[in-house]
C-alpha positions in Angstrom: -9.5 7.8 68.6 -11.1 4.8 70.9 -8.6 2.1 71.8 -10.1 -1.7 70.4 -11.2 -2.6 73.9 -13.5 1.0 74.2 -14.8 -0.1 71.0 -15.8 -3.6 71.9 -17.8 -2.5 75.4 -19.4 -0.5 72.9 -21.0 -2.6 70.5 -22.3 -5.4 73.5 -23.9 -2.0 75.3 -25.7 -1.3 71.9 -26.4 -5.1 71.4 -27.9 -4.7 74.8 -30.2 -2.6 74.5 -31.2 -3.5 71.0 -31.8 -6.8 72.3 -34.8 -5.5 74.7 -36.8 -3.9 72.1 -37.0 -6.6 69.7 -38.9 -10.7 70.4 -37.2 -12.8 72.8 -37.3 -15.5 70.0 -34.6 -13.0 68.0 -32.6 -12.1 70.9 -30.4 -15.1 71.2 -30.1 -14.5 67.3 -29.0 -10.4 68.1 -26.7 -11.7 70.9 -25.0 -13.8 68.2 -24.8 -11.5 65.9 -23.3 -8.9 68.8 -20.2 -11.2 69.6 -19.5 -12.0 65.9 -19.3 -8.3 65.1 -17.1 -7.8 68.2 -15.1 -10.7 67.6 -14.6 -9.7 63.8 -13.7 -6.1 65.0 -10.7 -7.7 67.0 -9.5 -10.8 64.3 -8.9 -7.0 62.0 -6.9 -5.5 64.7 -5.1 -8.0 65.4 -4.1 -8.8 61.8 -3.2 -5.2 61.2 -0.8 -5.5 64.4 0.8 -8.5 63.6 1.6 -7.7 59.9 2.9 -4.1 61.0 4.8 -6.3 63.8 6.7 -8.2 61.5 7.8 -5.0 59.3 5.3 -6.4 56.0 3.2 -3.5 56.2 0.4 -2.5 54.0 0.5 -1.7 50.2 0.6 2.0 49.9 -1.6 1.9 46.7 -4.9 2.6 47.7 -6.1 -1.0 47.6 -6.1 -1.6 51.6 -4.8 -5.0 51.2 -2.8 -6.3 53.5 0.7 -8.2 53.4 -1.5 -11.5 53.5 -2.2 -13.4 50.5 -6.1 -13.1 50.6 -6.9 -11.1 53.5 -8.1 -7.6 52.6 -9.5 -5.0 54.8 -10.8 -2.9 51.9 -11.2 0.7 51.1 -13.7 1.3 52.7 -13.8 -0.6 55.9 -14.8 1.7 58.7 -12.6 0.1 60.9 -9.3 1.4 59.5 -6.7 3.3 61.0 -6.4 7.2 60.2 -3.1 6.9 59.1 -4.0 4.5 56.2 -6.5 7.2 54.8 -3.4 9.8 54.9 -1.4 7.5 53.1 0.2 9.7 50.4 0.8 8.2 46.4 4.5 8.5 45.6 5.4 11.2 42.8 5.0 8.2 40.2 2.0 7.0 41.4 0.3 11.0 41.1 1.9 11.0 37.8 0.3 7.8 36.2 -2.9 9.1 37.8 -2.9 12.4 36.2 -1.6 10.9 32.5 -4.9 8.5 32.8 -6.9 11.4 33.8 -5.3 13.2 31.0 -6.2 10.3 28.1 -9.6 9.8 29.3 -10.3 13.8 28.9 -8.7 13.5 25.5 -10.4 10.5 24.3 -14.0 11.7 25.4 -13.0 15.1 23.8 -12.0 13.2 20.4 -14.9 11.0 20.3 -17.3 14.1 20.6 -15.0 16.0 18.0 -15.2 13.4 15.4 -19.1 12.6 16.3 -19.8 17.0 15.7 -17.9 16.3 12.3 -19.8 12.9 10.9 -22.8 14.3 11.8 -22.1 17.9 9.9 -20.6 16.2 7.0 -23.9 14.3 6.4 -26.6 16.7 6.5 -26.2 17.0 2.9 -27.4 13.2 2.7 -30.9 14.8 4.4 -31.4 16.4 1.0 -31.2 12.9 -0.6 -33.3 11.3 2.0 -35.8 13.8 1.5 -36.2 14.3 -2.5 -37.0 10.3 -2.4 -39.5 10.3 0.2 -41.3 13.5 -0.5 -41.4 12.3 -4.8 -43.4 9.5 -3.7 -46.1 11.2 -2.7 -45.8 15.0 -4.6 -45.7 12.7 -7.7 -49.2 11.8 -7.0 -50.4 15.4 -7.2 -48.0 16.4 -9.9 -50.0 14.2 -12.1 -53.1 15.4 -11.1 -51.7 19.6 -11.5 -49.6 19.1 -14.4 -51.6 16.1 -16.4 -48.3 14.3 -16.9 -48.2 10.6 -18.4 -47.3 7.7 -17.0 -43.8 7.9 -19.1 -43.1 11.3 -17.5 -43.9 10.4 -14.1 -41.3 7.5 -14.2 -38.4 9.8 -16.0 -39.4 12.7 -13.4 -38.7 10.5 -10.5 -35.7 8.3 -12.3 -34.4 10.7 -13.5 -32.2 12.2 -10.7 -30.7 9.0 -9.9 -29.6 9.0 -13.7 -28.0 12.7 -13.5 -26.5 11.9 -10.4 -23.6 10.2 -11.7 -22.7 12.9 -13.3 -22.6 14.8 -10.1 -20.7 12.0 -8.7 -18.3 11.8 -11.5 -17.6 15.6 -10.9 -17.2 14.9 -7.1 -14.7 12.8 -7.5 -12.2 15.3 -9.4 -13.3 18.4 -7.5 -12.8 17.0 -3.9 -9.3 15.8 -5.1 -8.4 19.3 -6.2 -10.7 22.2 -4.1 -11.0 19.4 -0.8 -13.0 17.1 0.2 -14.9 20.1 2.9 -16.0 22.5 0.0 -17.3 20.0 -2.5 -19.9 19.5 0.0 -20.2 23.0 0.4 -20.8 22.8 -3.4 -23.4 20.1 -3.4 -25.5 21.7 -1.0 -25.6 24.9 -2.9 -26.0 23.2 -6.6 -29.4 21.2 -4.9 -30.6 23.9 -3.4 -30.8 26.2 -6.4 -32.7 22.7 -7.9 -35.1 22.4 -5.7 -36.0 26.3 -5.7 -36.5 26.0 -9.5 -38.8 23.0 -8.7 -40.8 24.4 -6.5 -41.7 27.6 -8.5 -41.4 25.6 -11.9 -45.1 26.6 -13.7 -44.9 23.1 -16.2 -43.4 19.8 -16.8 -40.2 21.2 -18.5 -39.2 23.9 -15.9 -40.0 21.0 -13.5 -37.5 18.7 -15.1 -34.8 21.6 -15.4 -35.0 22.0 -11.8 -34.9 18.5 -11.2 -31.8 17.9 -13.0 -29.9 20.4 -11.0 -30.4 18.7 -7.5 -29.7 15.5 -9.3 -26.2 17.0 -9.8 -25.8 18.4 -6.3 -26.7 14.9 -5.3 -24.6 13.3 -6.9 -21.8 15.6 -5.2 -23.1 15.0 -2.1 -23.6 11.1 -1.9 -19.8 10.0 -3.1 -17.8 12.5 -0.8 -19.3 12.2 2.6 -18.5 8.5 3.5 -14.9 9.7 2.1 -14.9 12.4 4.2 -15.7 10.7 7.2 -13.5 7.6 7.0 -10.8 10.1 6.5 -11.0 11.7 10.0 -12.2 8.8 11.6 -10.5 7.2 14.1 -9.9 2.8 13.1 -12.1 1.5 16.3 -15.5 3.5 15.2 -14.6 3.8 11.5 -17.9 1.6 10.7 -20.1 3.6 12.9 -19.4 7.5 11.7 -19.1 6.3 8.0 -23.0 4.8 8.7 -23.7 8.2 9.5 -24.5 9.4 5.8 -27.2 6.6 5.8 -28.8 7.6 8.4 -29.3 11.0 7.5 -30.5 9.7 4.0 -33.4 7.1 6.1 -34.1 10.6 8.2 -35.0 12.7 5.0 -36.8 9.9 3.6 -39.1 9.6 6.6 -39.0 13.6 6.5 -40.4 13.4 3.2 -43.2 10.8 4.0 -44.3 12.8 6.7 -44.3 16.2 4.6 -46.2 14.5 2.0 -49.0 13.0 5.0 -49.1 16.8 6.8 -49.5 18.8 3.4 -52.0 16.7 1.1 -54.8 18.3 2.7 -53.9 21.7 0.8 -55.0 22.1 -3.0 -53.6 19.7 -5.4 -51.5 23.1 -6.7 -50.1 24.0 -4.1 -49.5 21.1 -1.9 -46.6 19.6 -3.9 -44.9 22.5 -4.1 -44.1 23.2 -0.2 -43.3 19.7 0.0 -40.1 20.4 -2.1 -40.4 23.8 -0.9 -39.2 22.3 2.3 -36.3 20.6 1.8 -34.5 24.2 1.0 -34.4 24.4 4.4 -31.3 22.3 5.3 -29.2 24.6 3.3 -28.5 26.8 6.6 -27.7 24.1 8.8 -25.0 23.1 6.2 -23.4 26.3 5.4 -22.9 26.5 9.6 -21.5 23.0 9.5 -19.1 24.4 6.8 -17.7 27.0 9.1 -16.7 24.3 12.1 -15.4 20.8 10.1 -11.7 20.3 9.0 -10.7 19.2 5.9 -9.8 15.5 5.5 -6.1 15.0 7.1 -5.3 12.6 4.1 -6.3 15.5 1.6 -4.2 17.8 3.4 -1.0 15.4 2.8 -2.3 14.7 -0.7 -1.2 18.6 -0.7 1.6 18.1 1.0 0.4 20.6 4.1 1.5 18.1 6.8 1.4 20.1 9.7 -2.2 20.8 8.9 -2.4 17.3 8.6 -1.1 16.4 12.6 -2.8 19.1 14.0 -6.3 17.4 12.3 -5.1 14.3 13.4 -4.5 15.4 17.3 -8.1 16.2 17.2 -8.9 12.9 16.1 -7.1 10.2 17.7 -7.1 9.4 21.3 -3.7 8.5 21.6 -0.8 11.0 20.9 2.2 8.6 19.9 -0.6 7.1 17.5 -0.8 10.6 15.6 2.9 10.1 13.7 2.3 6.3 13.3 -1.1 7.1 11.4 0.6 10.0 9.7 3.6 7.7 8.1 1.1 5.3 7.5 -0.7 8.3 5.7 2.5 9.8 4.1 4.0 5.8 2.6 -0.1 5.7 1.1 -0.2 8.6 -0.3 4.0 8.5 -1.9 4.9 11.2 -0.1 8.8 11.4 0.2 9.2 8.3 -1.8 12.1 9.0 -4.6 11.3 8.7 -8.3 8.3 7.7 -8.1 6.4 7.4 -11.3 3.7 9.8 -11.9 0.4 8.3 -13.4 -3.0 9.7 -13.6 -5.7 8.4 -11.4 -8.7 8.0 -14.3 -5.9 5.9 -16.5 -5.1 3.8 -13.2 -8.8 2.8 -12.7 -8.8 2.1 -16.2 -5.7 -0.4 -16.6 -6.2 -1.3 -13.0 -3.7 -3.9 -11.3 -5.1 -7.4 -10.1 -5.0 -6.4 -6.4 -7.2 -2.7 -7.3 -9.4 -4.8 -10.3 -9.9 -6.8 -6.8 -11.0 -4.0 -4.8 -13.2 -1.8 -8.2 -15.0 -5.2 -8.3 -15.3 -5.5 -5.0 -16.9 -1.6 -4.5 -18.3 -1.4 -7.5 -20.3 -4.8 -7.2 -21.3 -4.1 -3.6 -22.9 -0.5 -4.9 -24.7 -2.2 -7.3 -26.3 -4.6 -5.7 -27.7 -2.5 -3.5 -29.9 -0.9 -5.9 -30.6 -3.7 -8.4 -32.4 -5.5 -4.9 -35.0 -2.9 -6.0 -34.7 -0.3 -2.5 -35.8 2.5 -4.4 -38.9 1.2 -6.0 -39.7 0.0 -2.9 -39.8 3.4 -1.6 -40.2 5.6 -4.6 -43.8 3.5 -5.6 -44.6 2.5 -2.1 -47.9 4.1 -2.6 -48.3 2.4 -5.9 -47.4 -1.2 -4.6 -49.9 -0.6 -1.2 -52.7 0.3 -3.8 -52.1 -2.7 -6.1 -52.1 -4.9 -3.0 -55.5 -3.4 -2.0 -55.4 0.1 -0.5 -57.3 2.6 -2.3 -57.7 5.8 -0.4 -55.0 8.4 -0.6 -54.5 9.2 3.1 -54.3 5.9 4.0 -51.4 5.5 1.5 -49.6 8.2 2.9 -49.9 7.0 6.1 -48.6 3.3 5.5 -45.5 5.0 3.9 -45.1 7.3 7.1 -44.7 4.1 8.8 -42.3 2.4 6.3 -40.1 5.5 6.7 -40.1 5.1 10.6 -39.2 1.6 10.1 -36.5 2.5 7.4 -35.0 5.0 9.7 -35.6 3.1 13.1 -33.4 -0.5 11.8 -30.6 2.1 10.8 -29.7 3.0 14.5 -29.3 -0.8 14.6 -26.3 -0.7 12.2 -24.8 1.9 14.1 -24.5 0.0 16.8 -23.5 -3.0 16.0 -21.1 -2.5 12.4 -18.1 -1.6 14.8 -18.6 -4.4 17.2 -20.1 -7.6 15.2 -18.2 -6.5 11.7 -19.6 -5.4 8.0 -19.6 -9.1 6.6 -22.0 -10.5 9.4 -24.4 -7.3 8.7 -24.3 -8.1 5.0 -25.5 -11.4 5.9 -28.5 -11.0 7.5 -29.5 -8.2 5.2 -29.3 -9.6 1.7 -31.1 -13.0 3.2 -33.5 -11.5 5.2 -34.6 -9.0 2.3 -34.7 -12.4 0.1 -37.3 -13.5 2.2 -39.0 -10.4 2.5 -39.6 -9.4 -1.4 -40.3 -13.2 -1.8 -43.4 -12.7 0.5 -43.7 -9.3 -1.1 -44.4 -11.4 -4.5 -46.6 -13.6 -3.0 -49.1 -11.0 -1.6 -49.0 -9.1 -4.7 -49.9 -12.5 -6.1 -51.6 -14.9 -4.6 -53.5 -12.8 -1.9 -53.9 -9.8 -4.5 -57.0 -7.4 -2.9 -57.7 -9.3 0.3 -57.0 -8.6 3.5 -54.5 -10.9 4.4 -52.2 -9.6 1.3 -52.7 -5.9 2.2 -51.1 -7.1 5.7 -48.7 -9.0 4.3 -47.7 -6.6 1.6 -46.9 -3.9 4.6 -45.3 -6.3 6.9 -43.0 -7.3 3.7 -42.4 -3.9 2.7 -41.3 -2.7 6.8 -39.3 -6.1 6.6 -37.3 -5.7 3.3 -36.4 -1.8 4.0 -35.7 -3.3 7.7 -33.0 -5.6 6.5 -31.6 -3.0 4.2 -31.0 -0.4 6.9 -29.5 -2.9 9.2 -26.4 -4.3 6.6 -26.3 -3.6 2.6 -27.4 0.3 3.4 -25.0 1.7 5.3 -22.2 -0.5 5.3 -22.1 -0.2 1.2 -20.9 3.2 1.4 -18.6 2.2 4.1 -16.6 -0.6 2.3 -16.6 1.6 -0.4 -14.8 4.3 1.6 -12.8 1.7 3.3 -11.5 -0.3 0.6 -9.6 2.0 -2.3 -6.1 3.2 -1.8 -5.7 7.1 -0.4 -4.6 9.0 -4.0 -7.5 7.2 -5.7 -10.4 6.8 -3.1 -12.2 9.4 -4.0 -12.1 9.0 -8.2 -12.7 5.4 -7.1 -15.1 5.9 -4.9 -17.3 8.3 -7.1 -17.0 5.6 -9.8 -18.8 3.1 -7.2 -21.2 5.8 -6.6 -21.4 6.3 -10.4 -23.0 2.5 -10.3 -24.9 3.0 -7.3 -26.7 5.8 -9.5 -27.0 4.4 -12.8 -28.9 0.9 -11.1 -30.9 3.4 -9.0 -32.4 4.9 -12.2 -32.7 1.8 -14.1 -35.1 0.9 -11.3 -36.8 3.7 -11.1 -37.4 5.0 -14.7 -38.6 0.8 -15.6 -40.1 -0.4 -12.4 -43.9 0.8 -13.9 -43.3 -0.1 -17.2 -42.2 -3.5 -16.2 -44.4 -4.3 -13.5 -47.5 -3.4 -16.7 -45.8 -5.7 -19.1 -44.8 -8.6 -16.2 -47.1 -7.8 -13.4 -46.0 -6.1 -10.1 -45.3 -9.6 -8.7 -43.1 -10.7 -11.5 -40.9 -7.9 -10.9 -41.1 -8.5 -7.2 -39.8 -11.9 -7.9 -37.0 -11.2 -9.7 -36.2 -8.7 -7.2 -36.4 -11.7 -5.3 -33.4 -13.7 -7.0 -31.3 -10.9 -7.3 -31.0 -10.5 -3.9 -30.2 -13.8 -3.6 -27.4 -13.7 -6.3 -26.3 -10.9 -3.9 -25.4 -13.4 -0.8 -22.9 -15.1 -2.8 -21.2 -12.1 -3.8 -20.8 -11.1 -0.3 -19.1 -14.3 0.7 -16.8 -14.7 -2.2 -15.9 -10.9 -2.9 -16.3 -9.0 -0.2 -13.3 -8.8 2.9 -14.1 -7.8 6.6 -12.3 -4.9 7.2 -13.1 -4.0 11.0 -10.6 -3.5 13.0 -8.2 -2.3 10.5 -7.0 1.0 9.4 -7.4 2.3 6.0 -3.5 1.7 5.1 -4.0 -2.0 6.6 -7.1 -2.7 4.3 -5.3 -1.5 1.4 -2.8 -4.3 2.0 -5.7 -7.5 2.4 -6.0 -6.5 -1.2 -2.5 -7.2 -2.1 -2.5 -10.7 -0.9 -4.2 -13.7 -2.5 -6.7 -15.4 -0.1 -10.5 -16.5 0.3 -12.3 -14.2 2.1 -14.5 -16.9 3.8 -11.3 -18.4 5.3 -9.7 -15.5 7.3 -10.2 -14.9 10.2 -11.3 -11.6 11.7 -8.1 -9.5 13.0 -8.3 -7.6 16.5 -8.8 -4.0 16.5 -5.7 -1.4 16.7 -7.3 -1.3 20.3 -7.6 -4.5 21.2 -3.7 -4.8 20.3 -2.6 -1.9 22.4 -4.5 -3.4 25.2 -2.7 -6.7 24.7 0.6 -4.6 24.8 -0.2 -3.1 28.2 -0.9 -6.0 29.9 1.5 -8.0 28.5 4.2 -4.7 29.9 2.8 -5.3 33.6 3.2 -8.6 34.0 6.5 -9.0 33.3 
């Protein structure tokens, strides 16, 4: 160890000689800079004597501040003594150390946990995704193989949205008895015996038997996966995994589009089959999934299988001593333990509902609705139709401007993701039902007023992008969340599949009318009262529908319970934001 004074020779030696290889105009400079270096070397020293002189020490807490208000020597000062870099933590320091260590492990291990399972539980919603996108174009070359009418064509494609609720209905009342887990197991299975039948189906009938069997698995499949994953999710990223089934739904869609662009080159009789052909394919990916996600921890109380329930739960939540709170709160939901409690079945409950669940049915079922009746799904089922009434003739050019609307479609989703959890569902909602009321308003227009030329062919696709833009980024996703969200535990899922039931029936209105209408009105006129629709649908968000980030599911329940304006109240902080609060508030006292 060199004493201070061996150290100060040193550095004016060095400044010495530095000072003879550089200009003489920088060597006054150097010698400056020389003594200050020095000098500051010694003001240390002597502050670290003097405070160890007068018994204040420094903080053994790995800081390096001294006794000194504002005077720091840092942690990584060179010019420290040895024996503050031995300086051992007390046994409570190490232990504080090692529980943080601990709960960051656990957290990142829960937030990959409950990722693997959102992501598993939606790969049935690919099936979805794809059966849209890859109908809008096979439908073009079942007419030309089969020599189907016009009025076939639009039951053919409506048609599964209209079956669906059946499948949805079904959902409902088999993921309340056999689990939430194997009705998805059950969905995936009933569509993929559909679309085998589809694909080998030799004429229009065979073709429609097929098609009503995915419509069934379907309909399974789209009410139970947002349930599924708002059950295990954890309250601060409930938004984001429950956005997850969207997704998945834009990603087939724009799977579709681009099997329908890479297999029209192959004879009209064949081509349309491998398209359908290929979406049997997910069907290994979800029996897999299958063998690796949990069931629902609020579907294992339902059952009364709590300790199934916790150990679920431990996987899920960061926080241990959250684990019972969340399970009480899961246990008073769900009636468990509660004495005498009156028994009443869920379908009659919906029916004679009470003000604050009539609240929340109008609230999901009105949200659901109004996603469709915006016209989405004639947007992208007749996306080829629409391009070649604005002026686009040639079939691979079609194709190829619905490639790009299904890029778009699944590109804005990832926006949602990102930002439902941290700017809220209402504020989403906002943005999308006014931006896609501008968007099918300029829709209308080109189909109008700049019918065939160039300018409306532009604007038609920049309108198109723009209006499945806006609904990827709110009414999309985060409809199937506040559906999930909203209902109370022993009825989400009836509830929920009766929101779905809507989404389904509106879905097919559109698309079994949308050609017949737009003959008898024009394709404008239906555009425009698309157009006021959507804007109908701005209001309803403001008065009807409550923000619910932040919240748990038992806390939601509650909002429902109380008589208030939605437009008036305020935003609560996240569980998270609370138990930060809480901590600091414990170390400053």
């Amino acid at each position: 160890m060199w004493s201070p004074p061996s150290v100060v020779v040193f550095i004016f030696i060095a400044g010495s000689t530095l000072s003879t290889t550089i200009p003489s105009q920088q060597q006054e400079v150097s010698r400056h800079t020389v003594a200050a270096a020095a000098g500051g070397y010694l003001l240390a020293v002597a502050a670290e004597a003097s405070t160890r002189d007068l018994g204040m020490g420094v903080e053994e807490n790995g800081s390096g501040d001294l006794g000194l208000p504002g005077v720091s020597i840092g942690s990584k000062n060179i010019y420290r003594r040895m024996d503050f870099e031995m300086t051992d933590y007390s046994d409570e320091d190490l232990e504080v150390v090692q529980y943080k260590q601990t709960q960051q492990d656990r957290s990142s291990s829960t937030r990959k946990y409950v990722f693997a399972c959102a992501i598993f539980a939606s790969l049935n919603n690919v099936l979805l995704g794809y059966d849209v996108g890859v109908m809008s174009g096979a439908i073009i070359f079942i007419h030309e193989d089969l020599n189907i009418t016009e009025f076939q064509e639009e039951v053919l494609v409506g048609i599964l949205s209209v079956i669906s609720l059946l499948g949805s209905l079904g959902g409902g009342r088999a993921s309340d008895a056999l689990g939430r887990k194997w009705t998805m197991g059950i969905a995936a299975i009933v569509f993929q015996i559909g679309a085998l039948i589809m694909t080998l189906a030799p004429n229009f009938q065979v073709l429609m038997i097929g098609r009503l069997l995915a419509g069934v698995g379907i309909g399974f499949g789209v009410m139970i996966a947002p349930v599924y994953i708002a059950e295990i999710s954890p309250t601060v990223s409930r938004g984001s995994f429950t956005s997850f089934p969207e997704i998945f739904i834009n990603l087939g869609i724009l799977l579709g589009y681009v099997s329908n662009y890479a297999f029209s080159g192959f004879p009209a009789h064949i081509n349309w089959r491998i398209m359908l052909a290929v979406g049997i394919l997910p069907s290994v990916f979800i029996a897999f999934a299958l063998c690796i996600i949990p069931e629902s921890p609020r579907w294992l109380v339902m059952q009364n299988r709590i300790d199934e329930a916790r150990f679920v739960l431990l996987k899920t939540i960061d926080v241990e001593a959250e684990v019972e709170e969340r399970l009480s709160e899961i246990l008073k939901a769900a009636g468990i333990g509660i004495e005498n409690q009156e028994e009443k079945a869920v379908w009659r409950e919906l029916l004679s509902p009470s003000p604050s669940l009539r609240r929340m049915l109008i609230t999901g079922f009105g949200i659901q609705c109004f996603q469709q009746i915006t016209g989405i799904d004639a947007t992208v089922y007749y996306s080829p139709e629409i391009l070649q009434t604005a002026g686009i003739q040639e079939k691979s050019r079609l194709l190829a401007a619905t490639v790009a609307v299904g890029v778009t479609k699944t590109a804005f989703i990832l926006v949602a993701i990102v930002l439902i959890d941290k700017v809220g569902r209402k504020p989403l909602l906002y943005v999308s039902t006014i931006g896609m009321t501008v968007c099918l308003l300029g829709l209308a227009i080109s189909l109008s007023i700049f019918k065939g030329m160039t300018l409306g062919v532009a604007l038609a696709i920049v309108a198109i992008c723009g209006n499945v833009a806006f609904f990827s980024i709110g009414i999309g996703p985060v409809c199937w969340v506040i559906t999930s969200e909203i209902f109370p535990l022993r009825l989400r899922a009836q509830a929920s599949a009766l929101g779905a039931v809507g989404n389904r029936v509106c879905s097919g209105v559109v698309a079994m009318s949308f050609l017949s209408v737009s003959r008898a009105i024009s394709m404008a006129g239906t555009f425009f009262i698309f157009t006021v629709i959507s804007a109908v649908s701005v209001s309803f968000v403001y008065k009807l529908v409550p923000e619910t980030k932040g919240k748990s599911l038992e806390q939601i329940e509650l909002l429902f319970q109380k008589d208030r304006n939605w437009q008036d109240e305020e935003v609560e902080m996240s569980d998270t934001q609370h138990l930060v609060q809480q901590k600091d508030g414990s170390t400053t006292i």
